[in-house]
Structures are given as structure tokens and as C-alpha cells.
BAFI-3210 file (N, C-alpha, C; in Angstrom, 3 decimals, decimal comma, padded with zeros to 6 digits):
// residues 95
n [1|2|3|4|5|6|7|8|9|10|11|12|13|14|15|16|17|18|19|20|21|22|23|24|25|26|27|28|29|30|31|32|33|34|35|36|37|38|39|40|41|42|43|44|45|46|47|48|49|50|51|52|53|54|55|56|57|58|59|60|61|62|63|64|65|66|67|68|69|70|71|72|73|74|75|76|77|78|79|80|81|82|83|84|85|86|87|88|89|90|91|92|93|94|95]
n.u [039,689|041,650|043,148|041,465|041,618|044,033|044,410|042,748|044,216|046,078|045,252|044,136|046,485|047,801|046,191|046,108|048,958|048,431|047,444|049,295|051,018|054,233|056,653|057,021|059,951|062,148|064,615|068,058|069,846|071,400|071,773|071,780|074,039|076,145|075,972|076,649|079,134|080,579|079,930|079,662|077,941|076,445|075,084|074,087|072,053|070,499|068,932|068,200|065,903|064,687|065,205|066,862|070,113|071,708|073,003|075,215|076,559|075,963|078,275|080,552|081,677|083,012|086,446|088,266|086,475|085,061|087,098|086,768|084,073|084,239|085,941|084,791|082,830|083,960|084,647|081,946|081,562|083,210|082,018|079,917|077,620|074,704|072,594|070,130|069,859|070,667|068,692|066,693|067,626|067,391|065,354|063,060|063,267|065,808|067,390]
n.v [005,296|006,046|003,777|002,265|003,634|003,190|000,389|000,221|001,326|-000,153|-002,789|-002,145|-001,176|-004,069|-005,716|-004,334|-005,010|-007,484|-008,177|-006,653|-006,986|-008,690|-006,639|-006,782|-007,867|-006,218|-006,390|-006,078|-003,357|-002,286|-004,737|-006,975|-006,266|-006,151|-008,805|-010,108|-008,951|-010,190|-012,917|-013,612|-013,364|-015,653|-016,014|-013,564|-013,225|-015,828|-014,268|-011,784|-013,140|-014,547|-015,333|-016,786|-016,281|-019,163|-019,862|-020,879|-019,689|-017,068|-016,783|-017,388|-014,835|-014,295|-013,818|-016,090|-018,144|-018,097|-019,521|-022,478|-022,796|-022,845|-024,736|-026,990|-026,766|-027,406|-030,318|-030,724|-030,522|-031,918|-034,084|-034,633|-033,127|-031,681|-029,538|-029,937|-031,588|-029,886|-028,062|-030,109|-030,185|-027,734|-026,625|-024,799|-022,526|-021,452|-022,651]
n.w [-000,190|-002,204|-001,780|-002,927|-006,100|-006,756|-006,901|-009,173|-011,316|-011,213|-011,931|-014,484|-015,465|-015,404|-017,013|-019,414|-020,542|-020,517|-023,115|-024,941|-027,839|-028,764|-030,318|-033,729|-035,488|-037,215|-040,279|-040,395|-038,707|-035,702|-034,135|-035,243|-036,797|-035,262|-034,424|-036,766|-036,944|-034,739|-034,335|-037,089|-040,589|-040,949|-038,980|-038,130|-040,487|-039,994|-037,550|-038,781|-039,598|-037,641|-036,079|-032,633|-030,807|-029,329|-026,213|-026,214|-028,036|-027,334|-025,120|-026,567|-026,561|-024,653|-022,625|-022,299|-021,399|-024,075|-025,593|-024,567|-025,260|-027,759|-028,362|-027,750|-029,873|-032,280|-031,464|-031,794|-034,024|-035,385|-034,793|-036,558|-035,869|-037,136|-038,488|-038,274|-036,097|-033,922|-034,352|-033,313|-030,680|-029,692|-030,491|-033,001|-032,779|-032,499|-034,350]
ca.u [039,366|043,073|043,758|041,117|041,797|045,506|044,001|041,713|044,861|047,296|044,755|044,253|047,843|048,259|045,121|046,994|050,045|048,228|047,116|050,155|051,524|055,089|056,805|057,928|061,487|062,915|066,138|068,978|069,735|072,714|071,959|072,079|075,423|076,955|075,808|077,335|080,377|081,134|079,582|079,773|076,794|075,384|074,084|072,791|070,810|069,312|068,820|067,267|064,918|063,613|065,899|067,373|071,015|072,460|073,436|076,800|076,862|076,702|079,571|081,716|082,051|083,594|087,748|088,303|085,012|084,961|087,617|086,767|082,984|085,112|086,647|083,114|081,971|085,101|084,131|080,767|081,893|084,015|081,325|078,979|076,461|073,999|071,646|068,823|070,569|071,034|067,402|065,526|068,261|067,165|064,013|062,624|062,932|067,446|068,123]
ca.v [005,595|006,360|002,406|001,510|003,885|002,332|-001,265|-000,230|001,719|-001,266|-003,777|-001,365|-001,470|-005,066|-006,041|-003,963|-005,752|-009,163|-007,685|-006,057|-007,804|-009,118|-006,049|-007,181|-007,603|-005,656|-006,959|-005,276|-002,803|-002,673|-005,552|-007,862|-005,805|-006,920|-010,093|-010,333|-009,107|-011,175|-014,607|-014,391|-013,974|-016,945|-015,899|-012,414|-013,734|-016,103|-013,147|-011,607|-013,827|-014,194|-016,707|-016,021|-017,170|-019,545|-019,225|-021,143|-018,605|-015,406|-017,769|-017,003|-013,198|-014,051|-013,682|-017,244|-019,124|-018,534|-020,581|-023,425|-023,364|-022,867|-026,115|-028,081|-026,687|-028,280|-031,508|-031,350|-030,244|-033,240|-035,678|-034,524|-032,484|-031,263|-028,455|-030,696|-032,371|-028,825|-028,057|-031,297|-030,248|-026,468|-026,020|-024,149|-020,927|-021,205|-023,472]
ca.w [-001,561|-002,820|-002,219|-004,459|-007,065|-006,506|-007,452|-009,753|-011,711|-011,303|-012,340|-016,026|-016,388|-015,610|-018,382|-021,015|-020,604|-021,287|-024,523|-025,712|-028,826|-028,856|-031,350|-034,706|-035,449|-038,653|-040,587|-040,540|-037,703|-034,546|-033,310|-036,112|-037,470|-034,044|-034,076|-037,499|-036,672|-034,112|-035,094|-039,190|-041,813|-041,143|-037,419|-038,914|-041,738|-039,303|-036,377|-039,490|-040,087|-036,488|-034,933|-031,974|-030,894|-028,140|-025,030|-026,197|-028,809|-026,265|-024,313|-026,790|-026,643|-022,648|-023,285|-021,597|-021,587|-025,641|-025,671|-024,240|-026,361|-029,182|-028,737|-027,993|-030,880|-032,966|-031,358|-032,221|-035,952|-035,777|-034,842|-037,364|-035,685|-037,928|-038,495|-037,817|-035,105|-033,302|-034,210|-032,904|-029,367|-029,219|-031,121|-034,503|-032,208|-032,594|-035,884]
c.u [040,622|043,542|043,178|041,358|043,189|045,179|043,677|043,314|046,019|046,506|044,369|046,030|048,409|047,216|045,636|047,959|049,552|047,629|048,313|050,769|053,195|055,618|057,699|059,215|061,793|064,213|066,444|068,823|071,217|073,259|072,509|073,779|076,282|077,307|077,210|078,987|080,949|080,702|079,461|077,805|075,866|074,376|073,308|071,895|069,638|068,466|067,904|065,689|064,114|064,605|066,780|068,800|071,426|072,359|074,766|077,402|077,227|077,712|080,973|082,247|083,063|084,642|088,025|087,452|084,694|085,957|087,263|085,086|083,747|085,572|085,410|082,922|082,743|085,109|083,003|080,889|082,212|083,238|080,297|077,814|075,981|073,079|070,034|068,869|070,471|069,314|065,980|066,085|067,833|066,209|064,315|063,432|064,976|067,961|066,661]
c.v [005,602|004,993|001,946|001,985|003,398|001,102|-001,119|000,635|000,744|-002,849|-003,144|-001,817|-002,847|-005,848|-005,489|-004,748|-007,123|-008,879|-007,418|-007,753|-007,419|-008,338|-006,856|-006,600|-007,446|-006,178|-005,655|-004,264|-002,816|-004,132|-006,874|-007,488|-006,063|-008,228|-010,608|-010,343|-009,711|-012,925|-014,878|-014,182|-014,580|-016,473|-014,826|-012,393|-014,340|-015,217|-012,504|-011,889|-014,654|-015,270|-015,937|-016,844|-017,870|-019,362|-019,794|-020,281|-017,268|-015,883|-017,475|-015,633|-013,082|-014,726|-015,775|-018,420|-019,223|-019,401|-022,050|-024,011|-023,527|-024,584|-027,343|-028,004|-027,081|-029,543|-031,894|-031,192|-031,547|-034,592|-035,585|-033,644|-031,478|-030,073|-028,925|-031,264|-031,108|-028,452|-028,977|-031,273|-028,930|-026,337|-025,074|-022,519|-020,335|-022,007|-023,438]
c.w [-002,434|-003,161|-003,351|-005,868|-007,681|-007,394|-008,658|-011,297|-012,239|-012,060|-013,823|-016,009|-016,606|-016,823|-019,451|-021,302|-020,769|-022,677|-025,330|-026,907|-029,031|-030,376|-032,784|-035,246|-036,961|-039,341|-040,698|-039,126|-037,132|-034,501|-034,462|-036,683|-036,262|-034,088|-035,637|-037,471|-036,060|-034,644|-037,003|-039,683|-041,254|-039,981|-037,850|-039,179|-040,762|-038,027|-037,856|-039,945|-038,808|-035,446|-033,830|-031,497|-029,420|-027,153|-025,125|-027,156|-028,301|-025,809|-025,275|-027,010|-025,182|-022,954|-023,010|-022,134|-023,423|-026,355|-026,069|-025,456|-027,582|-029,381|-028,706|-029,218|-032,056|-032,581|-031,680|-033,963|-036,360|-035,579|-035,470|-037,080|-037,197|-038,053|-038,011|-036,415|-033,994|-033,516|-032,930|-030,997|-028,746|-029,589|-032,393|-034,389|-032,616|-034,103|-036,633]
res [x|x|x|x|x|x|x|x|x|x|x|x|x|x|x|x|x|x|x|x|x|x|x|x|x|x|x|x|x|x|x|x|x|x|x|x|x|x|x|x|x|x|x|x|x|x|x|x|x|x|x|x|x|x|x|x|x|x|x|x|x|x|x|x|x|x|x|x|x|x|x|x|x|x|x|x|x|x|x|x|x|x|x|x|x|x|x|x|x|x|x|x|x|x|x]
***
């Protein structure tokens, strides 16, 4: 009896959790005043406004490794990459 009330307990909590709705994200806050500080404005605003950033973007907070993105990302400056260009490579969800 204990197992099934087990199941029947774990199968409620796992049915809520396909319901739950994905909480909406507020401007302004920590996280965004982090983000700002380290990446500039521009990443904020868009972290504001629902976007989320990188993974060559976290890359550069690591003493070393931000380096080296640093310098990609001065080659891709230099060969024109675009905002659209970076969009149509990551999706709506980062540019």
C-alpha cells in the first residue's frame, strides 16, 4: 500500500510539473546589473528584454579563455559580422 501511495504521490508531482508555466522575467534586477557590468549596456537591455546571452559571451568572464574569445570576436568585427548574421547563426532566442 505505501508503494502505491509512493507512485500515486510521484506521479501528482510529476503532472504538476508539466503544467507549471515558465516564470516571467522582470527588467532590471542582479542579474541584469552583472551582466551589465561586465558585458556593457547593450547585453543588459537585451537580457532585459528576454534575450539570453552566449556561451562565447559567459567565455569571457574565464581570466585566460576571455582572451582568446576576445580576439575571435575582433575577427569577426573585422569581417563584418552582423546582427543578423549572428541571429540567422544562434536564433531570435540570443540576437
Amino acid at each position: 500500500m505505501k508503494k502505491f501511495i509512493a507512485i500515486l504521490v510521484l506521479a501528482a508531482v510529476m503532472t504538476a510539473g508539466a503544467f507549471a508555466q515558465e516564470p516571467v522575467r522582470k527588467p532590471g534586477g542582479l542579474v541584469p546589473g552583472i551582466i551589465g557590468c561586465c558585458f556593457g549596456i547593450r547585453a543588459a537591455a537585451d537580457y532585459n528584454e528576454g534575450k539570453d546571452l552566449t556561451t562565447r559571451e559567459w567565455f569571457r568572464l574565464i581570466p585566460v579563455v576571455g582572451y582568446v574569445v576576445g580576439i575571435i570576436d575582433a575577427v569577426d568585427g573585422y569581417k563584418g559580422v552582423t546582427r543578423t548574421d549572428l541571429r540567422n547563426e544562434h536564433g531570435a532566442r540570443y540576437f
